[in-house]
Backbone as JSON, one array per atom type, in Angstrom:
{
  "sequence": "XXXXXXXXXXXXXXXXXXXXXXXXXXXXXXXXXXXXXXXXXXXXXXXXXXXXXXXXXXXXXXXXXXXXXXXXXXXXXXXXXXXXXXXXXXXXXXXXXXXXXXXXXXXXXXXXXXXXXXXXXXXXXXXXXXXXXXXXXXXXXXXXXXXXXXXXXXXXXXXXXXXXXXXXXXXXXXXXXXXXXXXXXXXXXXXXXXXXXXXXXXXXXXXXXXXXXXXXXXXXXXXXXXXXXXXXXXXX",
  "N": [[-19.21, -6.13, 9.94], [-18.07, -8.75, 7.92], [-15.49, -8.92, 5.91], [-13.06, -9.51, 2.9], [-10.07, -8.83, 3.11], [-7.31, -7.72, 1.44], [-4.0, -7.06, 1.27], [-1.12, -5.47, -0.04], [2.71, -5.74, -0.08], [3.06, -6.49, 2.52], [4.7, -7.64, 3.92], [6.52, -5.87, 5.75], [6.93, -2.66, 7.63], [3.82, -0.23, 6.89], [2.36, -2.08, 5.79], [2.69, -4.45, 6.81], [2.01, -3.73, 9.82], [-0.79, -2.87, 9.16], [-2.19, -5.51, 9.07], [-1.72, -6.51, 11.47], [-3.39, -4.66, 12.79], [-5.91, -5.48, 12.12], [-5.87, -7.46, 13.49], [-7.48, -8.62, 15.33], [-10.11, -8.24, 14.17], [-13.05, -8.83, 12.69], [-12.56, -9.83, 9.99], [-11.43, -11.07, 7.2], [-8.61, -11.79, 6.18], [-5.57, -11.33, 4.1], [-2.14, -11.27, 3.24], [-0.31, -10.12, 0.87], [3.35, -10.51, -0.63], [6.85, -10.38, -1.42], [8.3, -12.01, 0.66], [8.03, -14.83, 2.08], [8.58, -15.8, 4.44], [8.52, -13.6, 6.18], [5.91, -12.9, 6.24], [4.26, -15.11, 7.25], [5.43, -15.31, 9.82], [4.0, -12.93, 10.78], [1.24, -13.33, 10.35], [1.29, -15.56, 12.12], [1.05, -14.46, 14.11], [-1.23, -13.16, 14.37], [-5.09, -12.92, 15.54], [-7.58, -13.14, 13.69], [-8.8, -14.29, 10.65], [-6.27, -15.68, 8.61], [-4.4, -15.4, 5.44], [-1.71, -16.3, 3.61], [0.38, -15.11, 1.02], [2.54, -15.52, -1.06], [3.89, -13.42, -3.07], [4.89, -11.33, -6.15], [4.19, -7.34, -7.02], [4.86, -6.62, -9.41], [4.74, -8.7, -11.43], [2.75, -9.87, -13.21], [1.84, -12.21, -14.01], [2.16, -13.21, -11.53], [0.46, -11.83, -9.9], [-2.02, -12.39, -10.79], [-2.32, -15.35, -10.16], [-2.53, -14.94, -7.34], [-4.64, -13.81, -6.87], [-6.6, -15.3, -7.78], [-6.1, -17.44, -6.05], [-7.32, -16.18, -3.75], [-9.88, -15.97, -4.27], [-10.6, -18.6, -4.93], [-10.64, -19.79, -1.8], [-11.71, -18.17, -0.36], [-14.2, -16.66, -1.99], [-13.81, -13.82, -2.95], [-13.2, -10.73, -2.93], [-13.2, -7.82, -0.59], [-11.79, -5.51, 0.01], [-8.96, -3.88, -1.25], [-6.35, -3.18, -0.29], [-3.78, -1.32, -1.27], [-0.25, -1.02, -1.12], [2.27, -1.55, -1.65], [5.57, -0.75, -2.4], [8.58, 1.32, -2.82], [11.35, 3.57, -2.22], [14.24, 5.42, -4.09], [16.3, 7.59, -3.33], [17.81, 10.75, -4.48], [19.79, 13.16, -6.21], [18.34, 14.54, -8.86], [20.48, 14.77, -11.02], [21.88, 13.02, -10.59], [20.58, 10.66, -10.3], [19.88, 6.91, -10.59], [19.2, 5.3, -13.53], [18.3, 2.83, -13.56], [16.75, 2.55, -11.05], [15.1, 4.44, -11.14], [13.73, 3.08, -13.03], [12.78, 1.18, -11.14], [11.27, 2.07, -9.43], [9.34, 3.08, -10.64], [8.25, 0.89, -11.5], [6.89, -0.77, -9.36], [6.09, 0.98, -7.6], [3.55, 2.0, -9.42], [3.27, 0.67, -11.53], [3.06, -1.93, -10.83], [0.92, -1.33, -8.91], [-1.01, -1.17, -10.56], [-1.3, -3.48, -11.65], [-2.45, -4.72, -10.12], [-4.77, -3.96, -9.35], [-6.06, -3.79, -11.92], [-6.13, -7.1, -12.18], [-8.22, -7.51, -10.17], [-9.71, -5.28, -9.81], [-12.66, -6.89, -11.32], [-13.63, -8.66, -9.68], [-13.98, -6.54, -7.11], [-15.74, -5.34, -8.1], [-17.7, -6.67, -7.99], [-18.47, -7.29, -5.32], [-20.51, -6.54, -2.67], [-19.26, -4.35, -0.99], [-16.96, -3.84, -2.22], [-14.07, -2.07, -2.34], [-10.99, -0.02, -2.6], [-8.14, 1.16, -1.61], [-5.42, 3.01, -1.92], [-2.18, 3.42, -0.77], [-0.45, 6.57, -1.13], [1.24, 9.13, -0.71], [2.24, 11.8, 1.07], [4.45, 13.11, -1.06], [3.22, 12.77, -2.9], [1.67, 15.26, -3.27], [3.33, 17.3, -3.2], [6.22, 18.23, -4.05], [9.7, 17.08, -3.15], [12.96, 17.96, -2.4], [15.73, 15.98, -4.48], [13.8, 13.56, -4.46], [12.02, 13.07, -6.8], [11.66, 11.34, -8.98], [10.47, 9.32, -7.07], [8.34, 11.34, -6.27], [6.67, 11.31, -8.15], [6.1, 8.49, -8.79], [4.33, 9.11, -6.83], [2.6, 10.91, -7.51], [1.56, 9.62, -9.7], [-0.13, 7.56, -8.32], [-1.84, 8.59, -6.88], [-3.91, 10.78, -9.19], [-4.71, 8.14, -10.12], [-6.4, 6.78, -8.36], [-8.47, 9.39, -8.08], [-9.24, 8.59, -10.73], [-10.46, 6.6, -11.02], [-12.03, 6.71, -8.86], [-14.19, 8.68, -10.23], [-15.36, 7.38, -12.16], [-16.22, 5.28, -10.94], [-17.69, 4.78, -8.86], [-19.82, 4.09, -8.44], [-20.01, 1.45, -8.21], [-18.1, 0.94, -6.34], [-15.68, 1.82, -3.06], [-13.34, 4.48, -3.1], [-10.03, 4.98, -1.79], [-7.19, 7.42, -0.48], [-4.37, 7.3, 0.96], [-1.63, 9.91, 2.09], [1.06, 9.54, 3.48], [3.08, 11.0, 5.34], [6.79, 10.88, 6.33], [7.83, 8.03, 8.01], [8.56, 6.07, 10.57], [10.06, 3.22, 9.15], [11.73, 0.21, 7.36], [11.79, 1.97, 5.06], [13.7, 3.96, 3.87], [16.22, 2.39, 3.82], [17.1, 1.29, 1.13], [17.93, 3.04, -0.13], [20.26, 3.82, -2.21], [22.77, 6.11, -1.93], [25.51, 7.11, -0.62], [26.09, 9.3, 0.51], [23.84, 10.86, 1.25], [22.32, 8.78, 2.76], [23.06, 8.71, 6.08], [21.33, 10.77, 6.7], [18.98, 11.07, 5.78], [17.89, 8.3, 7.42], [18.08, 9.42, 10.17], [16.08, 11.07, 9.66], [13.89, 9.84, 9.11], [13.3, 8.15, 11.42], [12.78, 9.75, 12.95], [9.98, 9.98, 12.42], [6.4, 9.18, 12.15], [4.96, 6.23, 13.57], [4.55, 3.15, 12.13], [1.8, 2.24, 13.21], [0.13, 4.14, 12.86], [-0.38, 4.92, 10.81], [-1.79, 3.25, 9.91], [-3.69, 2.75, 11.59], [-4.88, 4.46, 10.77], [-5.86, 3.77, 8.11], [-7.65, 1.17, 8.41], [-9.58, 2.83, 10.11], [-10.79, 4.43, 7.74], [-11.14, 1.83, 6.77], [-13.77, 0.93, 8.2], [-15.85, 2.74, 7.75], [-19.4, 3.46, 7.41], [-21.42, 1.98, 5.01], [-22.36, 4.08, 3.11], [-20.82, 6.34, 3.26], [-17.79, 7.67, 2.03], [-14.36, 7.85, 2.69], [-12.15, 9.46, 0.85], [-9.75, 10.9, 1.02], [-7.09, 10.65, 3.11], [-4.67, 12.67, 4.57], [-1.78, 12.43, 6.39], [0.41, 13.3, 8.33], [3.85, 13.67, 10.18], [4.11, 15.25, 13.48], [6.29, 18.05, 14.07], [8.96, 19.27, 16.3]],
  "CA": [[-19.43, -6.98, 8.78], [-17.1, -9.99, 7.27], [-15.17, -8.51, 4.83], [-12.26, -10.08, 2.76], [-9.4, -7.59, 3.06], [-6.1, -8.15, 0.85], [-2.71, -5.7, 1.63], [0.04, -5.9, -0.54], [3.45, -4.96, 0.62], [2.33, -7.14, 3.71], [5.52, -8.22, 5.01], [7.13, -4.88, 6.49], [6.36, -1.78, 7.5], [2.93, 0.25, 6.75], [1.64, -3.38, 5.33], [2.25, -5.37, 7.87], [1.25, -2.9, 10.7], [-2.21, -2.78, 8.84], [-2.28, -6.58, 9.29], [-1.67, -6.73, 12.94], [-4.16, -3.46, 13.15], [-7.03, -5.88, 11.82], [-5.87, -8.92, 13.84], [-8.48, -8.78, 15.98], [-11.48, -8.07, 13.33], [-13.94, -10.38, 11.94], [-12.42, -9.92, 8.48], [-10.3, -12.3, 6.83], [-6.89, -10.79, 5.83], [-4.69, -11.86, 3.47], [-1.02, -10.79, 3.38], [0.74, -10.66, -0.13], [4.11, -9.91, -0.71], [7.75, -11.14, -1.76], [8.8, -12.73, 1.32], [6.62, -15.55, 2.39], [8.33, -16.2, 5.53], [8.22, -12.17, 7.2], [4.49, -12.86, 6.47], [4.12, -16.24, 7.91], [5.56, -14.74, 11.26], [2.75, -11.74, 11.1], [0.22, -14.42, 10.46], [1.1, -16.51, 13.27], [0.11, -13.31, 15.54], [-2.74, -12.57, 14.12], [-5.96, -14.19, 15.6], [-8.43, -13.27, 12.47], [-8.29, -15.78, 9.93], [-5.32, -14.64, 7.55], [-3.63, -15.82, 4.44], [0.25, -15.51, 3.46], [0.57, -15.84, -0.4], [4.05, -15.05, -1.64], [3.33, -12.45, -4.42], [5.58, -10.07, -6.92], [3.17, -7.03, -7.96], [5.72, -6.35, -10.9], [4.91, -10.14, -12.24], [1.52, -9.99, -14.09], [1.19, -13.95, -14.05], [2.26, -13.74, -9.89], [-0.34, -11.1, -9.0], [-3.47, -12.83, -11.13], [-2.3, -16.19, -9.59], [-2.44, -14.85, -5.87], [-5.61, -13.18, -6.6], [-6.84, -16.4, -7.75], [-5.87, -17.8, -5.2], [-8.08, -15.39, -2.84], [-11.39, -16.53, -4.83], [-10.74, -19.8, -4.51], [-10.09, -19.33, -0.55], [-12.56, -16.78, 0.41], [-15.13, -16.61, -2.88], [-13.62, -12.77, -3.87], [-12.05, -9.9, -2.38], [-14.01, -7.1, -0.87], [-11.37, -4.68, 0.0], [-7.93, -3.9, -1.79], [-4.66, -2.28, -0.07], [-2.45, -1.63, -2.41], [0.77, -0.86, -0.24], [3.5, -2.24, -1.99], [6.28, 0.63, -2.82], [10.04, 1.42, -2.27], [12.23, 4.82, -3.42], [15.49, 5.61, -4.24], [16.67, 8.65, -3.34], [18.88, 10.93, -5.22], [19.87, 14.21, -6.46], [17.85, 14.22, -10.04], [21.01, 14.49, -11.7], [22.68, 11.71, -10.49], [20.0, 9.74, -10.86], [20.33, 5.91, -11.32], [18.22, 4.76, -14.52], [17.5, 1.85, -12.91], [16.45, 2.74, -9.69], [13.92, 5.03, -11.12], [12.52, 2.12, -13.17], [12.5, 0.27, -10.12], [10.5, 2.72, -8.33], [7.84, 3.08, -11.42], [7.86, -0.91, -11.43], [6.89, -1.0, -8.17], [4.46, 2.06, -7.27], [2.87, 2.54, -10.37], [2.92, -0.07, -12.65], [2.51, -2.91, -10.03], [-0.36, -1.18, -8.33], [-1.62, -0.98, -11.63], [-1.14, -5.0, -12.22], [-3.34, -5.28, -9.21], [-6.28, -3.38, -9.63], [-6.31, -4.47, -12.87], [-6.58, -7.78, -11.59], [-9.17, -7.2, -8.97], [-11.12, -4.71, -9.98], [-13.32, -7.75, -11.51], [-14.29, -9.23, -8.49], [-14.84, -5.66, -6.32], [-17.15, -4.3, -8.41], [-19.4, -7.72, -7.75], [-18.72, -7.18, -3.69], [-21.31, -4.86, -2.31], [-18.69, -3.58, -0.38], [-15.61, -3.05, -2.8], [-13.3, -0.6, -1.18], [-9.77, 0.29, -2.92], [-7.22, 1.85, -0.54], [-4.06, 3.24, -2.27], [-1.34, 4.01, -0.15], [0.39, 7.19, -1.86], [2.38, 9.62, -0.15], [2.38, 13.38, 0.71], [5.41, 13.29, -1.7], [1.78, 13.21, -4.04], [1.18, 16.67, -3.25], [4.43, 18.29, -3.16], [7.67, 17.19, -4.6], [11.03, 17.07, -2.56], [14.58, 17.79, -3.23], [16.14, 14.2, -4.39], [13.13, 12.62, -5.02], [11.56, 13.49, -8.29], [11.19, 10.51, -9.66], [8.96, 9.0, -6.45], [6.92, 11.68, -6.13], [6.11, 11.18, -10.29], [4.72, 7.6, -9.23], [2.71, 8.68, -6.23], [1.43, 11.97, -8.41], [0.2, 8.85, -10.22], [-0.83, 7.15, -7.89], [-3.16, 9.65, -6.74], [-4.45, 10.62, -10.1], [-5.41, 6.92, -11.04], [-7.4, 6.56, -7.16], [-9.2, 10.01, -8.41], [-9.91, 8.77, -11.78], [-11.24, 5.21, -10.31], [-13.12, 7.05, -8.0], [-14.76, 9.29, -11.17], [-15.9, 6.26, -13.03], [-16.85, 3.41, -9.9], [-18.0, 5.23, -7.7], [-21.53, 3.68, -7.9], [-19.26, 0.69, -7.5], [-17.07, 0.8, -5.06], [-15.45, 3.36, -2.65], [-12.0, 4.67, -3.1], [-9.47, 5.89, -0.82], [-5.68, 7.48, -0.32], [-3.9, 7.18, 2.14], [-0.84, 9.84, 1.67], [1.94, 9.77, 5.05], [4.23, 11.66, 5.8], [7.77, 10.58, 6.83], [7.1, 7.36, 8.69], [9.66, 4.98, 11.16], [9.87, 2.18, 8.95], [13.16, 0.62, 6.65], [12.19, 2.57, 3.56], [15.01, 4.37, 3.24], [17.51, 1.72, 3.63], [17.31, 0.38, 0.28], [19.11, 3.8, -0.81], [22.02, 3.58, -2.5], [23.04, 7.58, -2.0], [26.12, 6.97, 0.97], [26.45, 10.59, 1.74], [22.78, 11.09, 2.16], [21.61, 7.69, 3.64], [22.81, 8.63, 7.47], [20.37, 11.65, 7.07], [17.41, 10.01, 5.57], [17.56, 7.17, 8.14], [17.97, 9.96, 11.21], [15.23, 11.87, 9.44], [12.4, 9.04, 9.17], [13.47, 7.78, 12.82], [11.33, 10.37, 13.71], [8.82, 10.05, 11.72], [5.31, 8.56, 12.4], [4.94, 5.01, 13.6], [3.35, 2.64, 10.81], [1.01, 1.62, 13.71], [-0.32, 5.61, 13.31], [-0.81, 4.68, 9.26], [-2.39, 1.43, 10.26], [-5.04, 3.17, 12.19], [-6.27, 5.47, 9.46], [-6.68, 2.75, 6.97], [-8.77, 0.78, 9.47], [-10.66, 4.04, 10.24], [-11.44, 4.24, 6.14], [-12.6, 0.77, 6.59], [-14.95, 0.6, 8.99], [-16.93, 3.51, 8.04], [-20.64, 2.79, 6.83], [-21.09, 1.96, 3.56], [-22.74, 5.22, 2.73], [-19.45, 6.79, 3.41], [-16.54, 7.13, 1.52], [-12.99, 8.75, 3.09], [-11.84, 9.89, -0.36], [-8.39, 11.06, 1.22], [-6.24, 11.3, 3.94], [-3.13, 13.21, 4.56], [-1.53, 12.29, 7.72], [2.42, 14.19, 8.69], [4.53, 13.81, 11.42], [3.94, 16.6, 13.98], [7.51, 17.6, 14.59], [9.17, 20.48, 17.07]],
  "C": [[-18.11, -7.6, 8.33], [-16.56, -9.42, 6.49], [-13.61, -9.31, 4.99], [-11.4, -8.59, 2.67], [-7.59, -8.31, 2.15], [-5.14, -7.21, 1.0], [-1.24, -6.64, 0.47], [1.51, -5.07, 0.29], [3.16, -5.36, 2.18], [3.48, -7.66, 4.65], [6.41, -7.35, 6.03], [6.21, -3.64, 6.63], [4.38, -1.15, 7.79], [1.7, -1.17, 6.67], [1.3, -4.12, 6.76], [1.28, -4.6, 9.32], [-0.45, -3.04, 10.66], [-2.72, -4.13, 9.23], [-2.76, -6.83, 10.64], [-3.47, -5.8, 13.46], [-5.78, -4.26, 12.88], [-6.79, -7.19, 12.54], [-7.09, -9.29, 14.77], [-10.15, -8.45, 15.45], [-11.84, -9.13, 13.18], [-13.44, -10.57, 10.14], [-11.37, -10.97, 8.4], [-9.13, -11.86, 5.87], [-5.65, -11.61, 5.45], [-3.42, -10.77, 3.22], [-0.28, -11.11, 1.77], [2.14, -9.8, -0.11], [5.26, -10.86, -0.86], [8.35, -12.0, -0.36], [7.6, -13.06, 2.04], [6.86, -15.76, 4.33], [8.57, -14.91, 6.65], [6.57, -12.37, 6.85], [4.02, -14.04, 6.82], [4.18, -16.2, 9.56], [4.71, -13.87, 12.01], [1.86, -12.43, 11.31], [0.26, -14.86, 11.63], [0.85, -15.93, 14.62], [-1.19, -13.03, 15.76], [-3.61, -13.86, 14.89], [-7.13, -14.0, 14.67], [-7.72, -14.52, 11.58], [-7.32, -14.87, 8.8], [-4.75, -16.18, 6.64], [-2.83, -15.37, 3.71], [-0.15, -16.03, 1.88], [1.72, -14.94, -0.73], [3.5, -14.42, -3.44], [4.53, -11.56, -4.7], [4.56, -9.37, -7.21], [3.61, -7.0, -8.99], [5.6, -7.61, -11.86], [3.17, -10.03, -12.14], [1.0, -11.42, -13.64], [1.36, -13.95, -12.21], [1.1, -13.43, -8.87], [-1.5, -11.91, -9.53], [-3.65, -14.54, -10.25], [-2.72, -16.18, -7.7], [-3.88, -14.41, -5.88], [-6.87, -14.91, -6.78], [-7.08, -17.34, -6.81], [-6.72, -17.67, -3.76], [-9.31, -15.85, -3.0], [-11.71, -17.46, -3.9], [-11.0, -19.98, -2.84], [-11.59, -18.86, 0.31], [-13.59, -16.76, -0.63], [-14.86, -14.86, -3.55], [-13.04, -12.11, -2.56], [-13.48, -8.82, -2.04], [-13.56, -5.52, -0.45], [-9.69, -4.49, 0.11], [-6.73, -2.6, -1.15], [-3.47, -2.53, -0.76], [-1.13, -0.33, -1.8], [2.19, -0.72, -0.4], [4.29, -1.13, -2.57], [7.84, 0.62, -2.13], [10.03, 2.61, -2.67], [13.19, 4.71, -2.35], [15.57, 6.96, -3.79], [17.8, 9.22, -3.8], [18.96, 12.24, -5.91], [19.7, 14.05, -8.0], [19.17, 13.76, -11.26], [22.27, 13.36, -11.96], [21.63, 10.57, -10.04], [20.35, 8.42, -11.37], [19.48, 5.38, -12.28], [17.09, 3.47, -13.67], [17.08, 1.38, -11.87], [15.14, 3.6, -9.91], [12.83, 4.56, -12.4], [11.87, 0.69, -12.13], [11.25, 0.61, -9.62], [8.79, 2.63, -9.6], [7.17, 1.4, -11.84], [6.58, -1.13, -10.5], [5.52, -0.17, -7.95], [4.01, 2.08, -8.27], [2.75, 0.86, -10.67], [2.56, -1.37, -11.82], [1.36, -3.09, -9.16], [-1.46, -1.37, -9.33], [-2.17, -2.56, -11.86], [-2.31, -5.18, -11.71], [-4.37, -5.06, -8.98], [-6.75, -4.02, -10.75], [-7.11, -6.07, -12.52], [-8.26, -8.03, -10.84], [-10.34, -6.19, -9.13], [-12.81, -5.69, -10.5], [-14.22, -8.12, -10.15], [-14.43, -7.82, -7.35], [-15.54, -4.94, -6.7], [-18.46, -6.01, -8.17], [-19.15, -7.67, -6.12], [-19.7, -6.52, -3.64], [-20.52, -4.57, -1.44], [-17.06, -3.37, -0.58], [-15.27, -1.62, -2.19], [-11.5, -1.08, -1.82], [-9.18, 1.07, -1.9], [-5.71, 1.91, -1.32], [-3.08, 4.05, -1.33], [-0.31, 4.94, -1.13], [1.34, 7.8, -0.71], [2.25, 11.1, 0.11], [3.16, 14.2, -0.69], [3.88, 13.2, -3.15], [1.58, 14.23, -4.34], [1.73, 17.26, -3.6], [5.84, 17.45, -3.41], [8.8, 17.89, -3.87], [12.23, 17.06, -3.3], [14.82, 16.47, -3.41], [15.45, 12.72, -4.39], [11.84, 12.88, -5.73], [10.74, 12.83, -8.86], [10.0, 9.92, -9.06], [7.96, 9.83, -6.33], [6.2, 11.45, -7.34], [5.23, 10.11, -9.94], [4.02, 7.96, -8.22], [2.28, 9.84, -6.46], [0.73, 11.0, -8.96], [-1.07, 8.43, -10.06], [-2.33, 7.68, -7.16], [-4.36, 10.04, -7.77], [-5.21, 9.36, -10.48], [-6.48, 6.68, -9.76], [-8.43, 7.96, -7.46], [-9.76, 9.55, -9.91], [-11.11, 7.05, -11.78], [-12.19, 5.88, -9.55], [-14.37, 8.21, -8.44], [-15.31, 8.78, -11.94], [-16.46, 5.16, -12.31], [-17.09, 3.91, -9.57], [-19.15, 4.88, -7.04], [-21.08, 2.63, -7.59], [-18.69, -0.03, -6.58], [-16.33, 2.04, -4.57], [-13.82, 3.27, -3.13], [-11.11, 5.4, -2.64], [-7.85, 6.15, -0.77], [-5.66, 8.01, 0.89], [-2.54, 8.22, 2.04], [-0.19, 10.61, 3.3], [2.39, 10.72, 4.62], [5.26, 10.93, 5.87], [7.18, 9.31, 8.01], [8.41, 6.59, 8.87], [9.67, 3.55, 10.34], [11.55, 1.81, 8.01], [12.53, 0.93, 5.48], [12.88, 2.62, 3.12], [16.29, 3.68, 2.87], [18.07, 1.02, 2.3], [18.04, 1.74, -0.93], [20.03, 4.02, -0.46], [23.17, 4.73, -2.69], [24.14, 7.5, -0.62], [26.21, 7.99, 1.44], [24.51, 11.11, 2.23], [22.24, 10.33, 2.92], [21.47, 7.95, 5.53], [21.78, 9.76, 7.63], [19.15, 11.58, 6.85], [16.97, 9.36, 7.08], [17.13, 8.11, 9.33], [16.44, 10.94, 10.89], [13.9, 11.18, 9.35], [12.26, 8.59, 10.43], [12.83, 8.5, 13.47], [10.48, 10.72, 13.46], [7.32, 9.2, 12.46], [5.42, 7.06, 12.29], [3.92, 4.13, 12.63], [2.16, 2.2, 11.84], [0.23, 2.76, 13.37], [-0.82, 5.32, 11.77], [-2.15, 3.84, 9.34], [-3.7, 2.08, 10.52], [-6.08, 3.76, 11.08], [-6.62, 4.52, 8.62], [-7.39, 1.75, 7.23], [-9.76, 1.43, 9.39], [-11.98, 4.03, 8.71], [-12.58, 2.74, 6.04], [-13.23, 0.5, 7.19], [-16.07, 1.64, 8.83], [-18.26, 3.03, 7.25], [-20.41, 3.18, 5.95], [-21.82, 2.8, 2.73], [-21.73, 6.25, 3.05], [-18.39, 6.21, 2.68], [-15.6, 8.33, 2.13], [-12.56, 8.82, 1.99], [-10.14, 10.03, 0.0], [-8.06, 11.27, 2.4], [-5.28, 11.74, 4.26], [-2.65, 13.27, 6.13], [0.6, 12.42, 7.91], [2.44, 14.25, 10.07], [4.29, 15.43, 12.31], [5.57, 16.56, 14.64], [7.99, 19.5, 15.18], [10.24, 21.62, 15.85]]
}
């Protein structure tokens, strides 16, 4: 079945992967995210029909405009990956303020923008389907990063409390990795831990291995809902 599929966080990584992972579906797959032209390049692989819209989630007026945008386009949305996420890493007490309002910008409050958004139009799909990408770091909190696991404890919580109130709705699903090969880490600003991060996700799970499961979620019949998955590196 046709379904409109939207991924935020579409131009690297977990996002894009998911992109490619549906290029060959009948759905129609839209790519948002801050750089228009790393998702212009994904696009031009894909052979489903896709659409690049240059999106901030952290900008209220950027995300209702892109969603907008999707209507118009496609006539609504009928299943939401919400993808989009960074962290800092950092020993709690050296902590940068504004690195760990970056991170609640970003995972939380921008996933937030977007549901918000959208929830409108997937409760009139008959086949609304939310997909939050959280994190193991959901379950269990790590040395040095405190603050991310805080937003994807959120993020978890708000995909269980959506999925306690819609449920006649629409389905709702997490997605939470493990350690995964992608540049996450590079955008921390920690120099004595960065070379051990980087050597430590390098062998992590390929986002094509992410990709799959949130595929999997969506293709199952629509008397099925995958509620959660927890998917970790198997490592020696």
């Amino acid at each position: 079945m046709k379904k409109v599929i939207v991924i935020t966080g579409a131009s690297s990584g977990i996002g894009a992967a998911t992109a490619r992972a549906l290029s060959n579906s009948p759905h129609l797959v839209v790519l948002m995210a801050r750089s228009k032209s790393k998702m212009e390049a994904i696009a031009g692989q894909m052979d489903c029909l896709s659409l690049v819209i240059e999106t901030d989630v952290t900008d209220v007026e950027s995300v209702n405009e892109a969603l907008n945008t999707v209507t118009e386009k496609f006539g609504g949305i009928d299943v939401l990956i919400n993808n989009a996420g960074l962290g800092f890493f950092d020993p709690i007490d050296a902590g940068k303020l504004s690195e760990w309002h970056t991170m609640i910008d970003v995972n939380f409050k921008g996933l937030l923008n977007v549901v918000h958004g959208a929830l409108p139009l997937l409760k009139k799909s008959s086949n609304g389907h939310i997909i939050n990408v959280a994190s193991v770091a959901a379950h269990q909190v790590f040395p040095n990063s405190a603050v991310y696991s805080a937003t994807k404890h959120a993020v978890l919580a708000l995909s269980k409390g959506l999925h306690q109130e819609l449920q006649k709705d629409l389905k709702v699903t997490t997605i939470s990795p493990g350690a995964v090969n992608t540049p996450f880490v590079d955008q921390t600003t920690n120099k004595e831990m960065i070379d051990d991060l980087k050597a430590y996700f390098a062998k992590g799970m390929s986002p094509d291995t992410i990709a799959q499961q949130i595929v999997y979620a969506i293709e199952q019949p629509k008397e099925v809902t995958i509620s959660e998955i927890i998917v970790r590196p198997g490592r020696a």
